[in-house]
C-alpha positions in Angstrom: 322.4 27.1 -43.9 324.0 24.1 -42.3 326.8 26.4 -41.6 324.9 29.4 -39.8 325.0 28.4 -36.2 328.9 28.2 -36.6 329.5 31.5 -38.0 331.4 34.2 -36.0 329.1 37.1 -35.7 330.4 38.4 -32.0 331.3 41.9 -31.9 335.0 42.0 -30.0 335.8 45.6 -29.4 335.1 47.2 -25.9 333.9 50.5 -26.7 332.1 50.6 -30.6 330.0 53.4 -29.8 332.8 55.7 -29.4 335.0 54.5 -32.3 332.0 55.3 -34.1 331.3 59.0 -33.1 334.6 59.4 -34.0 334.1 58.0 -37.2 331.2 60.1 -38.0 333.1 63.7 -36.7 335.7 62.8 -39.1 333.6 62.7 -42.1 331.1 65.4 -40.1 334.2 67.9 -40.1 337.3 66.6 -42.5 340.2 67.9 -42.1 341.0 69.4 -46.1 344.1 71.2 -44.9 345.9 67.9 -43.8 345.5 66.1 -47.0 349.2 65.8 -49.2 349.2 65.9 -52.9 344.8 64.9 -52.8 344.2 65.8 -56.9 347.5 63.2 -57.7 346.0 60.7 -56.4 342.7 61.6 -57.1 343.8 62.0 -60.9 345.7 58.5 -60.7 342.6 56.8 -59.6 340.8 57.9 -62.7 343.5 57.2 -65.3 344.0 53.8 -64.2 340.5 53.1 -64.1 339.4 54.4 -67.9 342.7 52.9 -69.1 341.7 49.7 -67.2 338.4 49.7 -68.7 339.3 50.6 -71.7 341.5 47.5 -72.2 339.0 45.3 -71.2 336.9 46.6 -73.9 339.7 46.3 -76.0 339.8 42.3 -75.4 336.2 41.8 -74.5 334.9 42.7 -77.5 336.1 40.3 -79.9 335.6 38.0 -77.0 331.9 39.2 -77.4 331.5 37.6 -81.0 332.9 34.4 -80.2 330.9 34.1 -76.8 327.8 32.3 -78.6 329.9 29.7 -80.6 333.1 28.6 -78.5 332.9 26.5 -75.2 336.1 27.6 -75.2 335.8 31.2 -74.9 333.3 30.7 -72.6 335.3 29.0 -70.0 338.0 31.0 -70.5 336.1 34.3 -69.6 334.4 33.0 -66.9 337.6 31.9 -65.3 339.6 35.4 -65.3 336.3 37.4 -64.6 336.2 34.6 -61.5 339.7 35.9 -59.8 338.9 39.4 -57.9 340.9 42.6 -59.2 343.0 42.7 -56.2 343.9 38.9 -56.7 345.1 39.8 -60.5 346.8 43.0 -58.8 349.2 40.5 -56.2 349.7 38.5 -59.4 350.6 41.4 -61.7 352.7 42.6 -58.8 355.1 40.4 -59.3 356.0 41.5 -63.0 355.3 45.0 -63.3 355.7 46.1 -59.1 354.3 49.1 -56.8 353.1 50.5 -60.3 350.0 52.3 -61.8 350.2 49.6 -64.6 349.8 46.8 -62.4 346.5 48.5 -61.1 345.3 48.7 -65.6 346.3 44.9 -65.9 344.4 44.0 -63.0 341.0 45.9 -64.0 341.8 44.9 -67.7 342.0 40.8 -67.7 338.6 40.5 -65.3 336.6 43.6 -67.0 337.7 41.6 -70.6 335.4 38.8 -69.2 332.7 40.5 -67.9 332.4 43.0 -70.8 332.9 39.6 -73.4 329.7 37.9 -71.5 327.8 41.1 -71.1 328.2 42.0 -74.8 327.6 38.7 -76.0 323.9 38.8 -74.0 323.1 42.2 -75.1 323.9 41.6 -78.7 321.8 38.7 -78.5 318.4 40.4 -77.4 319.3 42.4 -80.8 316.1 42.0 -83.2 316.8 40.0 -86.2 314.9 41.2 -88.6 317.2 44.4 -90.0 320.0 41.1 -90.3 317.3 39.2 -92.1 316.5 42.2 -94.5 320.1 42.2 -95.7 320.5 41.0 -99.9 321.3 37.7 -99.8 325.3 37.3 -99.7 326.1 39.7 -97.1 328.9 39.2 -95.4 329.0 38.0 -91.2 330.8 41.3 -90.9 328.4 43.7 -92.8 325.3 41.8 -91.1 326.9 43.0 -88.1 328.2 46.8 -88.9 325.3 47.5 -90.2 322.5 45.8 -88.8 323.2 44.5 -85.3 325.6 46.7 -83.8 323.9 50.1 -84.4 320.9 48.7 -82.9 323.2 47.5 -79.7 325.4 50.7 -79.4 323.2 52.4 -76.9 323.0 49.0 -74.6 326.7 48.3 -75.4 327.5 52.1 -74.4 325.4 52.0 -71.1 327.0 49.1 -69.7 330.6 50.5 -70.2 330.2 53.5 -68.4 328.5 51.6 -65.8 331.9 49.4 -65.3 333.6 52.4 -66.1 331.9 54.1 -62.4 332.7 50.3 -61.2 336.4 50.7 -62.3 337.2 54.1 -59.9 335.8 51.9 -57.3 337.7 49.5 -58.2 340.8 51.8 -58.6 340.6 52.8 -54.8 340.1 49.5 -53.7 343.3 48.7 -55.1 345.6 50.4 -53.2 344.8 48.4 -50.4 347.9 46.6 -51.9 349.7 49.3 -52.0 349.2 50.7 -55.2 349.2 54.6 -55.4 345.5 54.7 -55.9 342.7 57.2 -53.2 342.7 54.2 -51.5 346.0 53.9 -50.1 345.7 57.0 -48.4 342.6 56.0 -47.2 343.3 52.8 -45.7 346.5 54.2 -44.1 344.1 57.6 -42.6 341.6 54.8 -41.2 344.1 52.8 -39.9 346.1 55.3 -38.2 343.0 56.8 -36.6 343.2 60.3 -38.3 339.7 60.5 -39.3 339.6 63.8 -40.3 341.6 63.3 -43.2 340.0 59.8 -43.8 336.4 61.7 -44.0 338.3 64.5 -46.0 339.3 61.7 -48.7 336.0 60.2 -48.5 334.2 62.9 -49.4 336.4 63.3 -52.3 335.9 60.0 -54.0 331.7 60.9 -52.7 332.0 64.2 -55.2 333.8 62.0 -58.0 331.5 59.6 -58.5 328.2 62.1 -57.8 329.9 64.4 -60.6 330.9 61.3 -63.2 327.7 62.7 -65.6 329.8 65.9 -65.9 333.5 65.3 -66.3 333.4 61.7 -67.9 331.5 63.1 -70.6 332.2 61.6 -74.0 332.7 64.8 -75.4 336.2 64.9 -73.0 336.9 61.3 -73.8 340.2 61.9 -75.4 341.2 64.3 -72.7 340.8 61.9 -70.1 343.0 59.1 -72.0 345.5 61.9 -72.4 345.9 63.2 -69.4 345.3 59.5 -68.2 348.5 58.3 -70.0 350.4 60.9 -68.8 349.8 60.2 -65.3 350.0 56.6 -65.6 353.8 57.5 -66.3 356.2 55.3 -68.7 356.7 52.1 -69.1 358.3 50.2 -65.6 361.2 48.3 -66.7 360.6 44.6 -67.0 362.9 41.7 -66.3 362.0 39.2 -68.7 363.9 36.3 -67.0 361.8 37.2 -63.7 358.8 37.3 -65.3 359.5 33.8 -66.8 360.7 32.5 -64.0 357.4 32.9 -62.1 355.6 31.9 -64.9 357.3 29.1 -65.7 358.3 27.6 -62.0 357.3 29.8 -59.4 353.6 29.2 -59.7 353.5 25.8 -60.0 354.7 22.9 -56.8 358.2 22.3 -57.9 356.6 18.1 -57.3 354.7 18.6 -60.3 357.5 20.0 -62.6 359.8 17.3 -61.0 357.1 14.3 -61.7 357.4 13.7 -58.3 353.7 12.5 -57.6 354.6 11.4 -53.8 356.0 14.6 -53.2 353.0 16.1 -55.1 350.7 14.5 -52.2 353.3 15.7 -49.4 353.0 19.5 -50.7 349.2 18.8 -51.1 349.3 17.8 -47.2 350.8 21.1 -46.7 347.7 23.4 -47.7 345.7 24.8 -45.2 342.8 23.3 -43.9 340.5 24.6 -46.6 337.1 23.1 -45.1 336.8 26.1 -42.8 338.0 28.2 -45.7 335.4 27.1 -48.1 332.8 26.8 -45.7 332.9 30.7 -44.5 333.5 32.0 -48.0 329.8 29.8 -49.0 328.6 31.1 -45.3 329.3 34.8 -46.2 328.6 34.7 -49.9 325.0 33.2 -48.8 324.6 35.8 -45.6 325.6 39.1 -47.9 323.0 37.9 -50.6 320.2 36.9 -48.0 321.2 40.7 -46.1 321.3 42.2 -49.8 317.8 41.6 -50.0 317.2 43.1 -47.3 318.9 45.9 -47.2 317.1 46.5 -50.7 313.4 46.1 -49.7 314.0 48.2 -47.0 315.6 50.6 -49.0 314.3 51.2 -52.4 310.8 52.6 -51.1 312.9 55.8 -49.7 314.2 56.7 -53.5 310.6 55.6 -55.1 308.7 59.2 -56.3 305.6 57.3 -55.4 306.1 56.9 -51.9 307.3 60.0 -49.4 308.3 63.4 -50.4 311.0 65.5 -52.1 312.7 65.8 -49.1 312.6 62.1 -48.1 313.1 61.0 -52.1 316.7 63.4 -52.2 317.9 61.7 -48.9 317.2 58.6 -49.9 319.1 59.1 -52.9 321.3 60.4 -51.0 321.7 57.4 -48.8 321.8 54.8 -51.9 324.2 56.5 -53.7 326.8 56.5 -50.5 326.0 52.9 -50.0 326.6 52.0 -53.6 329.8 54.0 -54.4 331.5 52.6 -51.0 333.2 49.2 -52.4 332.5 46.6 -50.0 336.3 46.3 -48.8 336.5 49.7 -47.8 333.1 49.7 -46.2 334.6 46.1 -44.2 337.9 48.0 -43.4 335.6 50.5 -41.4 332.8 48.3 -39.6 336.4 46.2 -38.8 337.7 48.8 -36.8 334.4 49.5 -34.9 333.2 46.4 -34.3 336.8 44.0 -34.5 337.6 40.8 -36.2 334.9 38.4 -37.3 332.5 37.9 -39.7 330.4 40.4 -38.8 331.9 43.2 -40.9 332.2 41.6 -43.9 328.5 40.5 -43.7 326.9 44.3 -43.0 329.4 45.6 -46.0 328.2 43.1 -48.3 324.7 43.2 -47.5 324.6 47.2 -47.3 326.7 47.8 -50.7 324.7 45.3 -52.8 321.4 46.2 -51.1 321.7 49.8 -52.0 322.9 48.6 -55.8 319.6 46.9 -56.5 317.5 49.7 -54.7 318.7 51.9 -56.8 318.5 49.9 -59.5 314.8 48.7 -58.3 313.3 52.3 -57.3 314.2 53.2 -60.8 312.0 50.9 -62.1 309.4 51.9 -59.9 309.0 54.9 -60.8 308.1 54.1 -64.5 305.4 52.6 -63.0 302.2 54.1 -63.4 299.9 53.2 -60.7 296.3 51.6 -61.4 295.1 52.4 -58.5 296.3 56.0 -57.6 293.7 56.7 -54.3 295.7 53.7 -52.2 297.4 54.7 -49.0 301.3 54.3 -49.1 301.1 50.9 -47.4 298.5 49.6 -49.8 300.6 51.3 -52.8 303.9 49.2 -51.7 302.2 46.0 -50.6 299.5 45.1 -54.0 300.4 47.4 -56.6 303.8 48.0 -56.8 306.1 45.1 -54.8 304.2 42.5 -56.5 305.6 43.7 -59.9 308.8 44.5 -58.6 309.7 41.7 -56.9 310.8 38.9 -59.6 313.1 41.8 -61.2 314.4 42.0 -57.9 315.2 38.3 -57.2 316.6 38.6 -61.1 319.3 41.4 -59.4 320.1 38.8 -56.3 320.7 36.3 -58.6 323.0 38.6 -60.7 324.7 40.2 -57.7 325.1 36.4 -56.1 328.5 35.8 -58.2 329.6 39.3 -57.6 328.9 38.7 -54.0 331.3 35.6 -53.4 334.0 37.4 -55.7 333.8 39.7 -52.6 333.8 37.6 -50.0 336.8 36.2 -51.6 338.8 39.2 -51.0 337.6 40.6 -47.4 339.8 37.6 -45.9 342.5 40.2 -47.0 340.9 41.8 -43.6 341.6 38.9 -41.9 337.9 37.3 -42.1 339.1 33.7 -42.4 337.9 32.8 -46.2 340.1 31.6 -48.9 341.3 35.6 -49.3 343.0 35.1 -45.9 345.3 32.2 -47.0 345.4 33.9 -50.6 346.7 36.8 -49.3 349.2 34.8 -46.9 350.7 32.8 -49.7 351.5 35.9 -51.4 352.9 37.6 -48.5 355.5 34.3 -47.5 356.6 34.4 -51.5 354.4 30.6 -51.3 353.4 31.5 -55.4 352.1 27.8 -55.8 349.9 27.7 -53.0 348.4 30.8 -54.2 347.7 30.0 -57.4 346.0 26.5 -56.3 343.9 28.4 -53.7 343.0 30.9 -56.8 342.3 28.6 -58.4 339.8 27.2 -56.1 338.5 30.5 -55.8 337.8 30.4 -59.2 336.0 27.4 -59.6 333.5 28.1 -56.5 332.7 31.4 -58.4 331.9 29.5 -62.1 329.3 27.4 -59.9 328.1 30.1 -57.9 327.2 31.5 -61.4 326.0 28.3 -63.4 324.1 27.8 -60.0 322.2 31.8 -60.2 321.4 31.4 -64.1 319.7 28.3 -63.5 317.8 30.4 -60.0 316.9 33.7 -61.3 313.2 34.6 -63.3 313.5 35.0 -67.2 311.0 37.7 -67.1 312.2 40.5 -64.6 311.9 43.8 -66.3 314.5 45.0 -64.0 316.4 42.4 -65.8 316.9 44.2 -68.9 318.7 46.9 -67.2 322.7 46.7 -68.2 323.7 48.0 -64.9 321.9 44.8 -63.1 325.2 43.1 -64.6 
């Protein structure tokens, strides 16, 4: 909080007001006619996003049943699930360009992280005693077919279609780089001012998410990687010598392959300043979690059955769900335009998209609750019955989010908000490879101790907790 006097919360545009009627006439009234090809690009965002997460489960998994016993594996997955999609997508860029395969590579090596730490955990909390009531000499891999993985599969299958729905958010956000996802033609309809067809767009990633129950069935599960495949296209062509090249020399200070150590400290000298860069990526990651909390206890009361009525309940869940589906880039990209550059925007998007994550997650929970005391006004209700119980599962969910959170903030400087994105992003634009990477890599390692830092935070006994999606 040393940092909170210093941040840049000013609002810089002369008339916000206005720029934000017209935001809200555009989505009030969109404008279907103007849209070009909509279902191509709708249909692209959904291939790359179950072929992206469908990799990830591909390499996760074994990942998953090393987790427990290898340092090694641990490190490793928490390093790639550290780097932001978009981050792997400028990398991946570079070997397979402006292509829907860049857009699977970047989902799959992150999601291959998470969905190795996520498994490892749930198969974990698996009871031991169908293992233990195996004949003596059964193998690791029969313990586990038939004892510990049938009593995992409906955890294990929960949490993938949750990253699945966090995938075609995911998919959108990546065609901020100019991958042929929704979201290029969104950022370029905000950007240009034509709001009609911005809300027009909106509303149709609003109706794909809303209607994921029905059409990502796992009844149609082979149709989807079908027609996935099929849009994704063939193969690009791949120079191998390119690839290698930036593998091999690009990426690295062209000091350290020379053994140059003097010339390693002159390039060194060259970064950016990366005080200010560090300091308002730990500013912002600690103001989004602080405004995620309370976004959320504002919030979760208007989905709760127990407080309210149907009416209020339905908007509320109306409200939560358009919270939660916006990713936090595209929500920035908007409050940028209406209220200009600073950190402003990237704080209210991060607070409002996490908020609404955990009251969903949160008024969920509360209503499995069955009140003691069922002749309590509302206020009484929220204030000793029910927050009380709810409340460590919903510090468990900051502490969970937390990590997410500063992957985020990461990325907005792509915006221009002046974190370590910002000078990411730049290195990639001026072809700098080297400084990239090292400023990744930073990146990286303030992520692994924002994690180590939330595991050590959060209650063990939130029953909110328990919940696959508060991963």
């Amino acid at each position: 909080m040393v940092l909170a006097p210093f941040a840049d919360l000013a609002i810089h545009t002369r008339d916000p007001w206005g720029e934000l009627q017209r935001m809200a006439l555009g989505l009030a009234w969109p404008a279907w006619g103007a849209l070009e090809s909509p279902l191509s690009a709708l249909g692209l965002t959904v291939a790359v996003a179950i072929w992206g997460t469908l990799a990830g489960v591909v390499l996760g998994f074994p990942l998953a049943l090393l987790f427990a016993r290898s340092r090694l594996v641990r490190a490793g997955c928490a390093f790639v699930r550290a780097i932001h999609e978009l981050f792997w997508a400028l990398l991946f860029l570079q070997v397979f360009g402006l292509t829907a395969y860049t857009a699977v590579a970047a989902l799959a090596i992150p999601y291959a992280g998470i969905f190795a730490k996520v498994y490892a955990e749930i198969l974990e909390q698996t009871p031991r005693a169908p293992r233990d009531a195996l004949p003596p000499g059964t193998g690791r891999l029969a313990r586990f077919v038939y004892a510990e993985l049938p009593l995992a599969w409906a955890q294990l299958a929960a949490y993938t279609r949750y990253r699945f729905e966090c995938a075609l958010r995911a998919s959108v956000l990546l065609g901020f780089v100019g991958l042929p996802t929704l979201g290029f033609h969104l950022e370029s309809a905000f950007r240009e001012g034509r709001y009609h067809e911005a809300g027009a767009l909106l509303w149709l990633f609003y109706l794909l998410i809303a209607s994921l129950p029905w059409w990502g069935h796992r009844r149609l599960l082979l149709v989807l990687l079908a027609g996935g495949a099929w849009l994704l296209g063939p193969w690009p062509s791949v120079d191998g010598g390119l690839v290698w090249r930036f593998v091999s020399e690009d990426i690295w200070p062209r000091a350290l392959l020379a053994g140059d150590w003097a010339g390693l400290v002159a390039w060194f000298m060259r970064i950016p300043d990366l005080g200010p860069a560090i300091g308002n990526t730990l500013l912002l990651g600690l103001l989004g979690t602080v405004g995620a909390l309370v976004v959320a206890m504002a919030l979760w009361p208007l989905a709760c059955r127990h407080v309210g009525n149907r009416g209020t309940r339905l908007a509320g869940h109306g409200l939560l769900v358009v919270l939660r589906s916006t990713p936090e880039l595209m929500l920035a990209f908007l409050f940028l335009l209406l209220l200009g550059p600073s950190l402003l925007p990237a704080w209210l998007a991060l607070a409002l998209h996490n908020g609404a994550l955990i009251a969903f997650l949160v008024a969920r929970h509360a209503d499995a609750i069955q009140p003691a005391m069922p002749g309590l006004p509302v206020g009484g209700r929220l204030a000793y019955e029910l927050l009380p119980r709810l409340y460590p599962g919903m510090l468990a969910l900051l502490y969970y989010r937390a990590e997410v959170i500063l992957r985020e903030t990461a990325i907005l400087g792509m915006l221009g908000v002046a974190t370590l994105g910002f000078y990411i992003e730049e290195g990639f634009d001026y072809l700098m490879f080297d400084v990239a990477l090292f400023l990744l890599l930073i990146t990286a390692a303030l992520n692994i101790a924002v994690d180590a830092l939330s595991r050590r935070l959060r209650p063990r006994d939130g029953a909110v907790m328990d919940d696959p999606c508060a991963r």
